[in-house]
TINURO-472028 format. One line per 8 residues: their letters; for each residue x, y, z of N, C-alpha, C. Coordinates in steps of 0.02 Angstrom, whole numbers, plus 50000, padded with zeros to 5 digits. Atoms other than C-alpha are relative to their C-alpha. Last residue first. Layout:
BEGIN
A = X Y Z X Y Z X Y Z  ...
% end
This chain:
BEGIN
XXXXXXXX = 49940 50000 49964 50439 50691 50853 49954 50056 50060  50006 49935 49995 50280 50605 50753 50053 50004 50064  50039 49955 49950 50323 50449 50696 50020 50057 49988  49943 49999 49962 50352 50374 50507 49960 50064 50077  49990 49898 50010 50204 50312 50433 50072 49990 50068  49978 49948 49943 50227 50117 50387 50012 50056 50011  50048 50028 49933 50129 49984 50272 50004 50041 50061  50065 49974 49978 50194 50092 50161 49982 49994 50043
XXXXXXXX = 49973 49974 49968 50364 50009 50157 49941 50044 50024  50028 50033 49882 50268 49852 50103 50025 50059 50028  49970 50060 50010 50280 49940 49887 49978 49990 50104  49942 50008 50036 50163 50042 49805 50047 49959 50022  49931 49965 49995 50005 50043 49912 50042 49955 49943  49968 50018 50058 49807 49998 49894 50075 50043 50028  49939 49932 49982 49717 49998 50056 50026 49991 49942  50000 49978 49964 49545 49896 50070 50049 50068 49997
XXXXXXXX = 49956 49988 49959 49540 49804 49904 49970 50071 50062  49973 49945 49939 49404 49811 49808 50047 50000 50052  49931 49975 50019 49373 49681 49694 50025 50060 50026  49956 50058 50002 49230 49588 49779 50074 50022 49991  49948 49997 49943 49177 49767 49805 50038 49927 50013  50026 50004 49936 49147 49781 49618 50013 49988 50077  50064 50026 50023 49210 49806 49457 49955 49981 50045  50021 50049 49958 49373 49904 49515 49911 49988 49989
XXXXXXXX = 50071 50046 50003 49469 49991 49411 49980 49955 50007  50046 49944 50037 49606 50115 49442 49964 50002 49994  50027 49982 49930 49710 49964 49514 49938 50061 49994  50042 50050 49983 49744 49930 49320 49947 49992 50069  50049 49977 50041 49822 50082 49295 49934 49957 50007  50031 49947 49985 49942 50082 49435 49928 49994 49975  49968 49935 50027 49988 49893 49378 49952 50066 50032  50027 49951 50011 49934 49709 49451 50031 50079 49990
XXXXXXXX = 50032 49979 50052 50061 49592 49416 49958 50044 50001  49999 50059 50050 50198 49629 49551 49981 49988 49947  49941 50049 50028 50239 49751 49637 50017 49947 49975  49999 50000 50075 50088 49867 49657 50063 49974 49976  49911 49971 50026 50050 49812 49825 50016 49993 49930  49967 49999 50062 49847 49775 49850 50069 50033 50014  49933 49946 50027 49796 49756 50042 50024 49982 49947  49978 50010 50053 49644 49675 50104 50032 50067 49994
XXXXXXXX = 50009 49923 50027 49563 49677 50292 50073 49973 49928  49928 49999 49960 49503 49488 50315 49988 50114 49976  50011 49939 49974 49308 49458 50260 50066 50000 50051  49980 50046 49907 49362 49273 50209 49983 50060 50053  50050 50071 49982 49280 49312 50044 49999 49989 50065  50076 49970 49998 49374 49480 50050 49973 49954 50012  50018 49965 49938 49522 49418 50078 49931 50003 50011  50015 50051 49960 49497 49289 49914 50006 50026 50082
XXXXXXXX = 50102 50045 49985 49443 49422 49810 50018 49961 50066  50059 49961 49938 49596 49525 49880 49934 49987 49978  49982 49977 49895 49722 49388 49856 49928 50046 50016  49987 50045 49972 49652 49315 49666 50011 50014 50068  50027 50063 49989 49573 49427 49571 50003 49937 50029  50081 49995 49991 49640 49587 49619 49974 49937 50019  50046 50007 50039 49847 49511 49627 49925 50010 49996  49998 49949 50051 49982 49585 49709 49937 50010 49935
XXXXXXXX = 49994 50049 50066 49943 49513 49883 50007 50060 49944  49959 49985 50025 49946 49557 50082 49999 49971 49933  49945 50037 50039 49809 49482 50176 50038 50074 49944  50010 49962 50057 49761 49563 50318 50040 49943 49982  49948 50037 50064 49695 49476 50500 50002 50049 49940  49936 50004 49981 49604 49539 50666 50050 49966 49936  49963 49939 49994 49444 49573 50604 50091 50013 50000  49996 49967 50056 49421 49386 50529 50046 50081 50002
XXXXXXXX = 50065 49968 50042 49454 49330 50697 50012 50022 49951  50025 49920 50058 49611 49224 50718 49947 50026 49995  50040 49992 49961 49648 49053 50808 49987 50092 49994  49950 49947 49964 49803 49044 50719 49966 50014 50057  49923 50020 49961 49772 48866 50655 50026 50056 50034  49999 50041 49950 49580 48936 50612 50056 49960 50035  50031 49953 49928 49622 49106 50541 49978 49948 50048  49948 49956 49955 49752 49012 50436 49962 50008 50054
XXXXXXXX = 49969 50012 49970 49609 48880 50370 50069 50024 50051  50030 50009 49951 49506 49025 50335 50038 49948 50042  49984 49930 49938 49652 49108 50234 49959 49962 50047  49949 50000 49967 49659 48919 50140 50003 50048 50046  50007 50054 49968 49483 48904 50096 50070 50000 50041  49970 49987 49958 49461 49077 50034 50017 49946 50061  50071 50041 49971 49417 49039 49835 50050 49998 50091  50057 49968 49973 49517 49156 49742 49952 49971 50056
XXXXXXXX = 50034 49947 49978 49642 49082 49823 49983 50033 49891  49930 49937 50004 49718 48916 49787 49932 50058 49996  49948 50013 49949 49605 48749 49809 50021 50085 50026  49955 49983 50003 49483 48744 49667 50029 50036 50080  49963 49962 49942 49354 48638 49692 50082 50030 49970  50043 49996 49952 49251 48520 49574 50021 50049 50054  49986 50014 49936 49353 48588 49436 49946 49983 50059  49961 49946 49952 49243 48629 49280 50027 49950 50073
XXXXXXXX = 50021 49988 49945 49205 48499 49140 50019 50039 50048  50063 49944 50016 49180 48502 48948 49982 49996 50107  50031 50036 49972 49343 48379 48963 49918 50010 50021  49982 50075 50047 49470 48439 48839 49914 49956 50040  50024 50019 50055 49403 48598 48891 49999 49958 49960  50075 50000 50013 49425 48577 49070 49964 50006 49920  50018 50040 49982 49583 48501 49047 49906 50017 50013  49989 50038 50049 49660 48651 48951 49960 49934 50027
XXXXXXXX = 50034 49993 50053 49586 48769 49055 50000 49946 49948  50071 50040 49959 49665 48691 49238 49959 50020 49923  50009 50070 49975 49828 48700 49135 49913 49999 50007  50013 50020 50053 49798 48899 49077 50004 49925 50008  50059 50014 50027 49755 48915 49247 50009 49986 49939  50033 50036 49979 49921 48868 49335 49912 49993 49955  50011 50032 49923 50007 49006 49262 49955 49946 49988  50054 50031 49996 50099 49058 49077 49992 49971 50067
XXXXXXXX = 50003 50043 50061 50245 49179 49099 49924 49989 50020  50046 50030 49973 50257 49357 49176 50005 49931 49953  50058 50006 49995 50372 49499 49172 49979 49931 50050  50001 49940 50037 50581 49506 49205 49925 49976 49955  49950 49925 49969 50597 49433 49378 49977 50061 49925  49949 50029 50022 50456 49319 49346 50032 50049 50021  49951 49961 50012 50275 49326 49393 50066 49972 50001  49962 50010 49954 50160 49175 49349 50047 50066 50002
XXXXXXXX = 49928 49982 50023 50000 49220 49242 50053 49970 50055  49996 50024 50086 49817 49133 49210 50081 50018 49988  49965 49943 50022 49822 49108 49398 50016 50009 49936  50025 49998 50103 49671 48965 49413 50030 50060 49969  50024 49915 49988 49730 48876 49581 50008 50022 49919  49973 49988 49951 49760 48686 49643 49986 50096 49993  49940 49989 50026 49640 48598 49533 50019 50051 50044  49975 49938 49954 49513 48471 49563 50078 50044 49974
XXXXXXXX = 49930 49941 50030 49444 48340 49436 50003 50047 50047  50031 49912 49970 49347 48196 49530 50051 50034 49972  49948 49980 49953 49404 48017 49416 49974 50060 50007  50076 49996 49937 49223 47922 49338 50073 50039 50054  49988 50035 49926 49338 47822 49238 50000 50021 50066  50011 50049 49995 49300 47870 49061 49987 49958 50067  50061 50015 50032 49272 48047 49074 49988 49942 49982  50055 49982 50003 49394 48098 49212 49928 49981 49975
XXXXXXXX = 50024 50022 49894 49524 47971 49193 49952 50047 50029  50019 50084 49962 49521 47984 49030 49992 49971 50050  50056 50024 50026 49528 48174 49006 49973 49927 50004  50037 49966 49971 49670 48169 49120 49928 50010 49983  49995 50063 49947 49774 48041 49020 49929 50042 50055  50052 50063 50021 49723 48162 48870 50010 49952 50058  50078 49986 49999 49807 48314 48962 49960 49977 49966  50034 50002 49938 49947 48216 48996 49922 50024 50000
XXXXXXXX = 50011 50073 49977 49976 48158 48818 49988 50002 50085  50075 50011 50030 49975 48335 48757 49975 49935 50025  49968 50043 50042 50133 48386 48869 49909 49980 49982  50060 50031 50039 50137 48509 48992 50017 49971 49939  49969 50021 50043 50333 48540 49074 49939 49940 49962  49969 49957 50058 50300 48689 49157 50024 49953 49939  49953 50066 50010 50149 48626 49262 50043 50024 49932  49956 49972 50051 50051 48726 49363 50047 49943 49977
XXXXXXXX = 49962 49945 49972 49920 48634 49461 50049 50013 49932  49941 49965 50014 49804 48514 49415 50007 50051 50015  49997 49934 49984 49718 48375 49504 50056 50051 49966  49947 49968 50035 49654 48222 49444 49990 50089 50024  50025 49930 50007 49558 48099 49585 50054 50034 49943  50041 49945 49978 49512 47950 49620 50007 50066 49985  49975 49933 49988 49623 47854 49482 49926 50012 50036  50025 49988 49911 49616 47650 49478 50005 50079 49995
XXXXXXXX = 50029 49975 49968 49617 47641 49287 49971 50019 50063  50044 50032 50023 49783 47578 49253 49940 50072 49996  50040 50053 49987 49891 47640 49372 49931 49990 50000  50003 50072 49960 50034 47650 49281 49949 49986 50054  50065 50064 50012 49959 47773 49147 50015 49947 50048  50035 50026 50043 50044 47932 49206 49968 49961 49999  49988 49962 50090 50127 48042 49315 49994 49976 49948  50001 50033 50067 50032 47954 49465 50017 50043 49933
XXXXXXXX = 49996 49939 50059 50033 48008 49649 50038 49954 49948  49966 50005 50053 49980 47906 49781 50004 50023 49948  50023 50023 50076 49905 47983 49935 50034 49970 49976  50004 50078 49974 49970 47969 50139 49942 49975 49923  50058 50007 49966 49971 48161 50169 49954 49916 49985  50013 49967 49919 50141 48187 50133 49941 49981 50052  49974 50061 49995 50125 48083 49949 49993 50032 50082  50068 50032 50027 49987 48263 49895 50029 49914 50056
XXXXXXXX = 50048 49991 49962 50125 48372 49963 49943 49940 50015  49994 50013 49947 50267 48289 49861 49947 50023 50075  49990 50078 50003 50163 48274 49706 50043 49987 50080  50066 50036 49987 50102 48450 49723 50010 49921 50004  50030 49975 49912 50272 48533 49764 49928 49953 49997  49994 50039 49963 50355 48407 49614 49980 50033 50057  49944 50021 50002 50256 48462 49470 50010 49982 50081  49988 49969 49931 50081 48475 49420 50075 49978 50010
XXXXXXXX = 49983 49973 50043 49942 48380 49305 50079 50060 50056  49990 49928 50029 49915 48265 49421 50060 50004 49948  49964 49993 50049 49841 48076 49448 49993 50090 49978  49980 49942 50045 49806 48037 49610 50029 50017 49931  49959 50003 50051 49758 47877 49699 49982 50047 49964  50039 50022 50065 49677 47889 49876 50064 50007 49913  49997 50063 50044 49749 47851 50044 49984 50004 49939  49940 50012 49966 49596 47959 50146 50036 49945 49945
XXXXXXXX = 49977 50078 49977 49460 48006 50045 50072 49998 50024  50061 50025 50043 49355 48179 50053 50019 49920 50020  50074 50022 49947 49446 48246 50219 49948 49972 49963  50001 50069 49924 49611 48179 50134 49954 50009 50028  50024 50041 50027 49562 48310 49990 49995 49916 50053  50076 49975 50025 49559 48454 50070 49989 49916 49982  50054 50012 49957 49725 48404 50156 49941 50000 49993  50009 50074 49981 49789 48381 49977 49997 49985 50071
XXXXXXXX = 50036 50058 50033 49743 48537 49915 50008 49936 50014  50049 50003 50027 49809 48643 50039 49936 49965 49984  50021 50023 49913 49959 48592 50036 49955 50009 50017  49985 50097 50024 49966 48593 49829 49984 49976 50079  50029 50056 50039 49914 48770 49861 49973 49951 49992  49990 49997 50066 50040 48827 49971 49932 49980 49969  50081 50043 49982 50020 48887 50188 50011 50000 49879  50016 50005 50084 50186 48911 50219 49950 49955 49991
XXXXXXXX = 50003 49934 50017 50200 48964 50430 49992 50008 49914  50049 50000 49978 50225 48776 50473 49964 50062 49984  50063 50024 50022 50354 48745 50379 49930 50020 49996  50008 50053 49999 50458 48887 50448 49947 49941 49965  50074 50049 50004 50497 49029 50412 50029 49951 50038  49982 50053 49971 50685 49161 50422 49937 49963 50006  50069 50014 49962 50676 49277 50284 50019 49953 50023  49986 49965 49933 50857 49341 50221 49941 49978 50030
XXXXXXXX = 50022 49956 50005 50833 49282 50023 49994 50043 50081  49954 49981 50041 50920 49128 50053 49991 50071 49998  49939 50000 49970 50806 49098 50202 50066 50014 49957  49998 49917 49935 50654 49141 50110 50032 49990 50025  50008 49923 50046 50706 48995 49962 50016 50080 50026  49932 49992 50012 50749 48867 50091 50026 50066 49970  49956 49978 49920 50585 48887 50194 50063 50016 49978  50015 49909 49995 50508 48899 50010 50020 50026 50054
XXXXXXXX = 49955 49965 50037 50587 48709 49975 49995 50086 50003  49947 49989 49981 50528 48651 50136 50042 50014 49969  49978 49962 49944 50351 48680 50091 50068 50012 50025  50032 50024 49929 50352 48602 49949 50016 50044 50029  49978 50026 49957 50362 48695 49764 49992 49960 50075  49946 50045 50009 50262 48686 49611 50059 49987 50049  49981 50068 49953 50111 48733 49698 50065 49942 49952  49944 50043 50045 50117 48916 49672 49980 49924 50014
XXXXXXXX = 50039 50032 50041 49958 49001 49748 50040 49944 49946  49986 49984 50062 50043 49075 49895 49984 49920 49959  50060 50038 49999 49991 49105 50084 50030 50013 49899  50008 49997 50077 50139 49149 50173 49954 49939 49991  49991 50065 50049 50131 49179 50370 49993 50015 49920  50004 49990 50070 50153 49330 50495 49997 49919 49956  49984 50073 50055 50097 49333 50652 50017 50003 49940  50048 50016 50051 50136 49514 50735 50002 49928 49993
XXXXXXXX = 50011 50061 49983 50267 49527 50898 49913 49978 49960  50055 49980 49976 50301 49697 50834 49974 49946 50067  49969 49986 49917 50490 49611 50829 49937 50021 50024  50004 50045 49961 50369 49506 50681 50039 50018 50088  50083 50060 49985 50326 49636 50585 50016 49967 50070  50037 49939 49960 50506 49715 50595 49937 49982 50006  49966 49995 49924 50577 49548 50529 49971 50071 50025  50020 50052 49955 50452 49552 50388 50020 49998 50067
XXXXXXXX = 50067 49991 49980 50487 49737 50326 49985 49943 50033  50021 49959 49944 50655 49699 50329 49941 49980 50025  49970 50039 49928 50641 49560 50230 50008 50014 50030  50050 50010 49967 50536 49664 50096 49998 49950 50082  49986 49992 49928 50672 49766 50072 49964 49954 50035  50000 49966 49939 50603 49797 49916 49991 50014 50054  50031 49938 50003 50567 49643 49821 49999 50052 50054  50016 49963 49937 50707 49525 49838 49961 50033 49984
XXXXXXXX = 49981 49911 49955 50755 49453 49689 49948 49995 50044  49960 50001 49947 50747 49246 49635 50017 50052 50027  49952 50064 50020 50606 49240 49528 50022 49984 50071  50034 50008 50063 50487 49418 49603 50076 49954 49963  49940 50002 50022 50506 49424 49793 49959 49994 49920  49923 50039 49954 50423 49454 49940 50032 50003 49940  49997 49986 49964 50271 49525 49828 50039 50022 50069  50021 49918 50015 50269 49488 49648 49988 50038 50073
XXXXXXXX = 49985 49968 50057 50258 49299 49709 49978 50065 49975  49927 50003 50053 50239 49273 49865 50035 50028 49951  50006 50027 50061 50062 49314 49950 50088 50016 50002  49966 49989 50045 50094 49358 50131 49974 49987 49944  49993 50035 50048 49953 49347 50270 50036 50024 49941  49992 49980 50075 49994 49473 50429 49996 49913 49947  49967 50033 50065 49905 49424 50586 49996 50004 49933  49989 50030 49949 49862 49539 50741 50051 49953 49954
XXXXXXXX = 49970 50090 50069 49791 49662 50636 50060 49978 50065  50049 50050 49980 49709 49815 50750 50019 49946 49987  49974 50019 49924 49830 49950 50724 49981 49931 50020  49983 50059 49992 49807 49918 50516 50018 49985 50088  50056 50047 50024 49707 50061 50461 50027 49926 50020  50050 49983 49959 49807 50188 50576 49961 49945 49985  50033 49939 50021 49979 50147 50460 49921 49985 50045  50024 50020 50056 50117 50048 50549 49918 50052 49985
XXXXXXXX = 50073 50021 49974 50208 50141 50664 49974 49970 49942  50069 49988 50041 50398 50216 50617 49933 49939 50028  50038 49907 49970 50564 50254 50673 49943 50025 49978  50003 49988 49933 50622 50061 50656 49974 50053 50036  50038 50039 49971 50545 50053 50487 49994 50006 50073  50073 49958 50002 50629 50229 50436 49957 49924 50018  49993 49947 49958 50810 50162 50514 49910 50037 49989  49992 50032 49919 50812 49990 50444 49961 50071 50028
XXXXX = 50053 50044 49991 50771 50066 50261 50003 49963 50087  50015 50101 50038 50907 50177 50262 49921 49982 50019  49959 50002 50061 50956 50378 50289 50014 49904 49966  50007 50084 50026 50835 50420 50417 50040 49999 49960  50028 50002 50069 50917 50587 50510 49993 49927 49977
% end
């Protein structure tokens, strides 16, 4: 008899629509975990993925942490990563941007995952006026500790001094353990309206720059990949873009009710389920 979560993963197949997937893409937040909890089991579910001998990686729109703070994070939480397997944002965004200029001077809106990503890749990062007007580029990302005097330094270095605005991803919410606060887009809003201008590029999924970069470090066909996410507008547009196979989990921000309606096949998800345990029918005896 099953009588745990080990025991119905281990005595179970993943569901018909997914034989084919080769490599699983995570989203994070509201998914793996919501703050600092566990979302059901979901560390099982990974380690069983991976005895499959699946790929699995995280693809998440946060960029207030580095990479080696979310290795620390999913290892507290029972997930074992690596660098290399956290695909963020802020990381992301500042390889994108090293193929524009190599070396260049940054001024974000953004905390310390985008400022240490951005210095990683051989930028300089600027939390304010020291330098001057040298700024190539302003990029924002979430930032919990906005302040009116950044988002005028940002307007200035945009509209006086000719700086490219980019921003790392346009989540209007962040999940939490108990709801949701303010995300990354209300930032990238505040700067575009201070500045009557839109992001030249946004980084973080909707836009599928990062899954494609997966499917090209994994060496991936489209067919062969799902992303995993809680959010319509952001994971399973940006599957979709990347024509991956898309999976909504209702554990995070999107709700039953909400899943209900779908405005077009941009927003269509592939499989919709309640929590990763789905992902698996139990065999036939």
């Amino acid at each position: 008899m099953l009588n745990n979560i080990k025991d119905l993963i281990r005595d179970s197949n993943l569901i018909e629509e997914l034989n084919d997937i080769a490599l699983f893409i995570f989203d994070l937040d509201g998914v793996i975990y919501r703050g600092k909890k566990l979302i059901n089991n979901s560390d099982i579910i990974i380690k069983n993925l991976r005895k499959r001998g699946l790929d699995i990686v995280f693809n998440t729109n946060n960029s207030t942490q580095t990479r080696d703070m979310y290795v620390e994070k999913l290892k507290k939480l029972g997930i074992k990563t690596t660098k290399e397997e956290i695909y963020t944002s802020a990381h992301i965004a500042a390889m994108a941007l090293s193929a524009v200029k190599s070396k260049a001077n940054v001024f974000i809106i953004g905390e310390i995952g985008l400022q240490k990503e951005l210095e990683l890749e051989g930028h300089t990062v600027f939390l304010d006026d020291s330098a001057g007007t040298d700024i190539d580029f302003v990029v924002v990302g979430l930032d919990r500790n906005l302040t009116y005097d950044k988002v005028k330094l940002a307007q200035n270095y945009i509209l006086d001094h000719g700086a490219k605005f980019y921003a790392t991803n346009p989540d209007a919410t962040l999940p939490v353990k108990k709801g949701v606060l303010p995300g990354a887009g209300v930032m990238v809003k505040a700067v575009q309206i201070a500045t009557g201008k839109k992001p030249i590029k946004i980084f973080g999924k909707p836009h599928p720059t990062g899954i494609n970069l997966i499917l090209e470090n994994y060496d991936t066909a489209p067919d062969k990949a799902a992303i995993i996410g809680d959010r319509i507008e952001t994971d399973i547009v940006a599957g979709n873009r990347a024509k991956i196979k898309t999976i909504l989990v209702l554990t995070g921000v999107t709700t039953k009710e909400m899943a209900q309606d779908f405005s077009d096949e941009l927003n269509t998800p592939d499989i919709i389920i309640n929590s990763l345990r789905e992902l698996f029918v139990r065999q036939s005896r």
